[in-house]
OpenMM code with the backbone's topology and positions (N, CA, C; nanometers):
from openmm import Vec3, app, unit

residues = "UNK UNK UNK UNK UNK UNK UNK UNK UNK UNK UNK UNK UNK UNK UNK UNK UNK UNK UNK UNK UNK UNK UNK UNK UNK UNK UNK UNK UNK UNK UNK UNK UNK UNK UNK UNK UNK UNK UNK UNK UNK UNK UNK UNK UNK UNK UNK UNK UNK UNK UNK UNK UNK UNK UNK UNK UNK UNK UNK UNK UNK UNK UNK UNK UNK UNK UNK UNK UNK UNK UNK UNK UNK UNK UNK UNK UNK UNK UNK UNK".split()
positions = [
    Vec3(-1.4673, -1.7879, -0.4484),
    Vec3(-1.3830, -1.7435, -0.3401),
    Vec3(-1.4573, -1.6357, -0.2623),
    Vec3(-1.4838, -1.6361, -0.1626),
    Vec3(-1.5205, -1.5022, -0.0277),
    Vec3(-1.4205, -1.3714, -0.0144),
    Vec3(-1.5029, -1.2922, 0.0233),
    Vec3(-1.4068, -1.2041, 0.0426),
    Vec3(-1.2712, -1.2268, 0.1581),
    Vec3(-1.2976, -1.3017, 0.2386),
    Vec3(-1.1919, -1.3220, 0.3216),
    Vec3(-1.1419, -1.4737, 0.3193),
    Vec3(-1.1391, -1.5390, 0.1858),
    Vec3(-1.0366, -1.5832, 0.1275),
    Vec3(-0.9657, -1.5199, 0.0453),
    Vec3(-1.0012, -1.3973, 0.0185),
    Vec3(-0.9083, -1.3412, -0.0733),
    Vec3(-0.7443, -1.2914, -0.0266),
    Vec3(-0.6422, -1.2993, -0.1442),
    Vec3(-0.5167, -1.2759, -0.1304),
    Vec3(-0.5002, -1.1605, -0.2189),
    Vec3(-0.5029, -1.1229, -0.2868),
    Vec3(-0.4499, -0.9953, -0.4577),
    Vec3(-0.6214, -0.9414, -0.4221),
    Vec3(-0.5511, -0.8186, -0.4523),
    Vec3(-0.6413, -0.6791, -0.4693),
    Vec3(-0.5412, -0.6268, -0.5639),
    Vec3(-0.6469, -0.5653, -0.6804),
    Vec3(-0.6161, -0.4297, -0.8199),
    Vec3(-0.6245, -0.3160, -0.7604),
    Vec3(-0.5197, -0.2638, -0.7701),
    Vec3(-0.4888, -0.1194, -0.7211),
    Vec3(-0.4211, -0.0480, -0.8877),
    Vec3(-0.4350, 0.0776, -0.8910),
    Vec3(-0.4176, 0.1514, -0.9896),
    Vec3(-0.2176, 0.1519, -1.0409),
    Vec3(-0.1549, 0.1360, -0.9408),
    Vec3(-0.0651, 0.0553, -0.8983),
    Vec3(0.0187, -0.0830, -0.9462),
    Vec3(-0.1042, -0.1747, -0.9523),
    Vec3(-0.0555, -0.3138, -0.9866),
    Vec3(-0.1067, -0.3632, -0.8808),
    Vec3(-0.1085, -0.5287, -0.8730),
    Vec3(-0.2113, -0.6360, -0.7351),
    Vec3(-0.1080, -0.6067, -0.6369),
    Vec3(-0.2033, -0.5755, -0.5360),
    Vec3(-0.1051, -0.6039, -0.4029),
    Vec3(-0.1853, -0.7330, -0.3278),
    Vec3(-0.0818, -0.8354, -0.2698),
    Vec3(-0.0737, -0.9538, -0.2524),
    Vec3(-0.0540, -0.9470, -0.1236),
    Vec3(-0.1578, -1.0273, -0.0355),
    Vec3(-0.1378, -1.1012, 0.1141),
    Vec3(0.0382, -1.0840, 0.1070),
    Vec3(0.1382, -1.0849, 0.2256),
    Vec3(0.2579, -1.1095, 0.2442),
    Vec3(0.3582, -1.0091, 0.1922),
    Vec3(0.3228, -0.9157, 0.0925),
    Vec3(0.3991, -0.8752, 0.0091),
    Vec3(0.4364, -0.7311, 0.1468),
    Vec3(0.5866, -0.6994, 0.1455),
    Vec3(0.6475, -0.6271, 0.2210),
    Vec3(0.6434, -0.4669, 0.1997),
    Vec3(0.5717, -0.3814, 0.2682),
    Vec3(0.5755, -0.2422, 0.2509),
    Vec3(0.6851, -0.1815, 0.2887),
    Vec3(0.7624, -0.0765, 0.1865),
    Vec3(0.8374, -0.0007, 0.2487),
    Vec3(0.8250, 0.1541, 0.2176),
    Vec3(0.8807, 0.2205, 0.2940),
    Vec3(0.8447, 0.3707, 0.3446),
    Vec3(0.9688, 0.4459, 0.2343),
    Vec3(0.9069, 0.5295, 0.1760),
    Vec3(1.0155, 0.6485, 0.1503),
    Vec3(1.1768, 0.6675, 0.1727),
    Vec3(1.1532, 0.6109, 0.3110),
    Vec3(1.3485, 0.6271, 0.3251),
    Vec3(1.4230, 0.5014, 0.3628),
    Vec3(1.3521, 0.3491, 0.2609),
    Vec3(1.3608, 0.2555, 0.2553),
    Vec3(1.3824, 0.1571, 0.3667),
    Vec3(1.2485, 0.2155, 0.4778),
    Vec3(1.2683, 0.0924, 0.5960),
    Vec3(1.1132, 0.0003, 0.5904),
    Vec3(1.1249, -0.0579, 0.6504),
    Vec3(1.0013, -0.1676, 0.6499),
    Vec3(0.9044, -0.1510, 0.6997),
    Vec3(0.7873, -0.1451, 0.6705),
    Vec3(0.6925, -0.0661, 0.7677),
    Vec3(0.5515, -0.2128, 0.8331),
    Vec3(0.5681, -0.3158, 0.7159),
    Vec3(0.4895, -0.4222, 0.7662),
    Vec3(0.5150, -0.4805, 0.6491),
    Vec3(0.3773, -0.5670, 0.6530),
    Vec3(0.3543, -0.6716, 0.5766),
    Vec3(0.2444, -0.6582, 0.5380),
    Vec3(0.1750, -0.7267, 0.4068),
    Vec3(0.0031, -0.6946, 0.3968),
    Vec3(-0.0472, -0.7912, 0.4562),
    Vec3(-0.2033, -0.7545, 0.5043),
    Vec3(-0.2796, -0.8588, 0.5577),
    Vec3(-0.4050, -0.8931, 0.4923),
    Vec3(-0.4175, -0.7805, 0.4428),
    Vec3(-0.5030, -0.7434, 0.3357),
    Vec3(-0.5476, -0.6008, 0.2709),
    Vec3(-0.6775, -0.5719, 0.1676),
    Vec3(-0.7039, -0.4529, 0.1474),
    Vec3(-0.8454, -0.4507, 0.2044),
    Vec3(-0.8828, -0.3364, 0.2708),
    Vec3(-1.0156, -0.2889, 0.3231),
    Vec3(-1.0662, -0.1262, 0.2536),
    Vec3(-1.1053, -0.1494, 0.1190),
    Vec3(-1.1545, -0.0398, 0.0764),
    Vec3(-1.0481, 0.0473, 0.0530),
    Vec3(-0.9850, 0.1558, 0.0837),
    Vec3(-0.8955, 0.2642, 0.0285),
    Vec3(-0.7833, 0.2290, 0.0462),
    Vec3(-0.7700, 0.1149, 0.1810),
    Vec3(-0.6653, 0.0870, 0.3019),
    Vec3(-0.5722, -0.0290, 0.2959),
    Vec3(-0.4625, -0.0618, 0.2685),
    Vec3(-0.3824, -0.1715, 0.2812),
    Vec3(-0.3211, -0.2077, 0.4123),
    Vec3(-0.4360, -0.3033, 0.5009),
    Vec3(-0.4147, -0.2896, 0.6277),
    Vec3(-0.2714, -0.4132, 0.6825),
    Vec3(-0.2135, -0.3854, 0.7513),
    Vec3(-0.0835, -0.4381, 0.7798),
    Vec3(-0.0912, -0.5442, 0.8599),
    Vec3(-0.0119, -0.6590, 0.8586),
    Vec3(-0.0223, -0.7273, 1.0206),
    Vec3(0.0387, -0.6629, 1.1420),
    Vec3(0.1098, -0.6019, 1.1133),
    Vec3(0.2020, -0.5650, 1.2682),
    Vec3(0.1263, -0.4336, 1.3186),
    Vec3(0.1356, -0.4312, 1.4211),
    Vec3(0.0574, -0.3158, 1.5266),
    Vec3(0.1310, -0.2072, 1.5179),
    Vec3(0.2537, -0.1549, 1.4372),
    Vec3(0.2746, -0.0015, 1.4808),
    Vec3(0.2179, 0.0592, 1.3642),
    Vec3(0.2313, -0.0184, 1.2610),
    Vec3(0.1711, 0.0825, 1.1214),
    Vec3(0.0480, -0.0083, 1.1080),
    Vec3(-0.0946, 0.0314, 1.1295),
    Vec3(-0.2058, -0.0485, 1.1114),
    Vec3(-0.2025, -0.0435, 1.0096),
    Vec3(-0.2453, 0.0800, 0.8656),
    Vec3(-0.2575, 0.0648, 0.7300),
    Vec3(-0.1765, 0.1408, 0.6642),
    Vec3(-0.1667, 0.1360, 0.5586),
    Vec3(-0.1420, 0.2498, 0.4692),
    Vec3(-0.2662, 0.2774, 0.3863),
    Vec3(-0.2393, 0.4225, 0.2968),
    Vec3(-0.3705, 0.4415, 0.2678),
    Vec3(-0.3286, 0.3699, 0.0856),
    Vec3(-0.3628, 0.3289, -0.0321),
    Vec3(-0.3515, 0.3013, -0.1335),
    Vec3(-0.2710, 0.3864, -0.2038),
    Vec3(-0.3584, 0.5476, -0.2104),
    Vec3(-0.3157, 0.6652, -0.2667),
    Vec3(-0.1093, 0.6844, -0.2389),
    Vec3(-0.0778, 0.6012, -0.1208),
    Vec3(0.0493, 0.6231, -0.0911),
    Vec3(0.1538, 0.5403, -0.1652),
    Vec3(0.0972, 0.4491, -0.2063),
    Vec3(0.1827, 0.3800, -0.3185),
    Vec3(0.2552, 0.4415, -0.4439),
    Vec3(0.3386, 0.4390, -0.4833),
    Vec3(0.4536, 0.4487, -0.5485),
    Vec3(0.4852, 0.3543, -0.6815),
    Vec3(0.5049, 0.2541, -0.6095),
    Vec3(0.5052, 0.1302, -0.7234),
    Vec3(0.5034, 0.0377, -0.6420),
    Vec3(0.5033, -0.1110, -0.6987),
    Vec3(0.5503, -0.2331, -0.6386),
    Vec3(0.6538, -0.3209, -0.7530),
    Vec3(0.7306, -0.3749, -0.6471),
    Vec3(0.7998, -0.4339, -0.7358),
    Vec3(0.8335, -0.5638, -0.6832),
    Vec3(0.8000, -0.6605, -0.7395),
    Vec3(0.7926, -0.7906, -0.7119),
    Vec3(0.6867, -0.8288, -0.5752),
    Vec3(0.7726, -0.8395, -0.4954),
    Vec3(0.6866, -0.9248, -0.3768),
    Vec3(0.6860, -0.7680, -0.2529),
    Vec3(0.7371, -0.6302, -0.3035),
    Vec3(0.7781, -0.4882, -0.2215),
    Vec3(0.6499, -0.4158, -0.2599),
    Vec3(0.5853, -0.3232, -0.2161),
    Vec3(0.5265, -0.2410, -0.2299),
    Vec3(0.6286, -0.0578, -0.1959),
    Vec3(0.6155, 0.0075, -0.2520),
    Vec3(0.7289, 0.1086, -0.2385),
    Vec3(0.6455, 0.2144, -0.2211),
    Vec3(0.6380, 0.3082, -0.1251),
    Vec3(0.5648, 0.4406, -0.0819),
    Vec3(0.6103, 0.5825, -0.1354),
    Vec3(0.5414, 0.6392, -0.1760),
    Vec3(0.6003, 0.7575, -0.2070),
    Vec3(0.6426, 0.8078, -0.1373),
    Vec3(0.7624, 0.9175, -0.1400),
    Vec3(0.8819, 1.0081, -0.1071),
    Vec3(0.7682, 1.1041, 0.0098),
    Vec3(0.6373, 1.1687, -0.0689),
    Vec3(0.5357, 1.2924, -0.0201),
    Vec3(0.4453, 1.2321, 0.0406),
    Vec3(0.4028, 1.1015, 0.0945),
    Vec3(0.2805, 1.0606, 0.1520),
    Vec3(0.1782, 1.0381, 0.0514),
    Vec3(0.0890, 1.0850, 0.0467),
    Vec3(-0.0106, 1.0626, -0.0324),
    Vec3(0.0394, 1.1366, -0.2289),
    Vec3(0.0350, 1.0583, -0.2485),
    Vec3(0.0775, 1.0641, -0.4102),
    Vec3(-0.0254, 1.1776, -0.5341),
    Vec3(-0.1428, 1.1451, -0.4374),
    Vec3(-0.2493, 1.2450, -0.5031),
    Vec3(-0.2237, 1.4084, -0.4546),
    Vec3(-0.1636, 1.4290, -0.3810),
    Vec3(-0.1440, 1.5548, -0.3088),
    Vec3(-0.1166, 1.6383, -0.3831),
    Vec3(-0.1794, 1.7734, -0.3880),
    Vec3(-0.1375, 1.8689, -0.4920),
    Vec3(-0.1393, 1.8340, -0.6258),
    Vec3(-0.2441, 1.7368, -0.6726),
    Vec3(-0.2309, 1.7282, -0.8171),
    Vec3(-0.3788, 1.8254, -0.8368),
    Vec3(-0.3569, 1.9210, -0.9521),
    Vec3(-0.4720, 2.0089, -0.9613),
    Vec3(-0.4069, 2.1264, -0.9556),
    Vec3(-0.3524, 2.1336, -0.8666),
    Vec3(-0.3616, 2.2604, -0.7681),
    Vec3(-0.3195, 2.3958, -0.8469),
    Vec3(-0.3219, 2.4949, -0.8160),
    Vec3(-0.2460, 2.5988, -0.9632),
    Vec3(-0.1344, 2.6991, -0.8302),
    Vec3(-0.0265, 2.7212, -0.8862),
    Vec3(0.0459, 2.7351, -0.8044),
    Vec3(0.0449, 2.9112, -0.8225),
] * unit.nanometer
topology = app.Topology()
chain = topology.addChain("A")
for resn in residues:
    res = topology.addResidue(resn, chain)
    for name in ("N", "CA", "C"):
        topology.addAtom(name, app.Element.getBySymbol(name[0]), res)
């Protein structure tokens, strides 16, 4: 298979899959996948080009679910 036959990309996450539906934090729809490009889960629809990986949350079934804070790595480390 080529890289641009590919459908499923391993994310730390679980596979995210060609088609599978992204949604945002305050449970609206933000696209669809088209694929992954390196860090990036780039979208078909033109208002949200990608998301970044790190923003994932979970997926669940055929949904990808975004974290609440944006980037999920944020402030991990940090000493308060």
């Amino acid at each position: 298979m080529s890289f641009d036959d590919q459908t499923s990309w391993p994310t730390e996450s679980g596979f995210v899959r060609k088609g599978m539906t992204v949604i945002g934090p305050e449970g609206t729809v933000l696209g669809v996948v088209d694929r992954v490009d390196g860090q990036e889960v780039m979208l078909e629809e033109a208002g949200h080009p990608f998301i970044a990986i790190s923003e994932i949350d979970g997926i669940d079934g055929d949904r990808i679910l975004l974290a609440p804070r944006g980037d999920a790595t944020f402030g991990l480390g940090a000493t308060p």
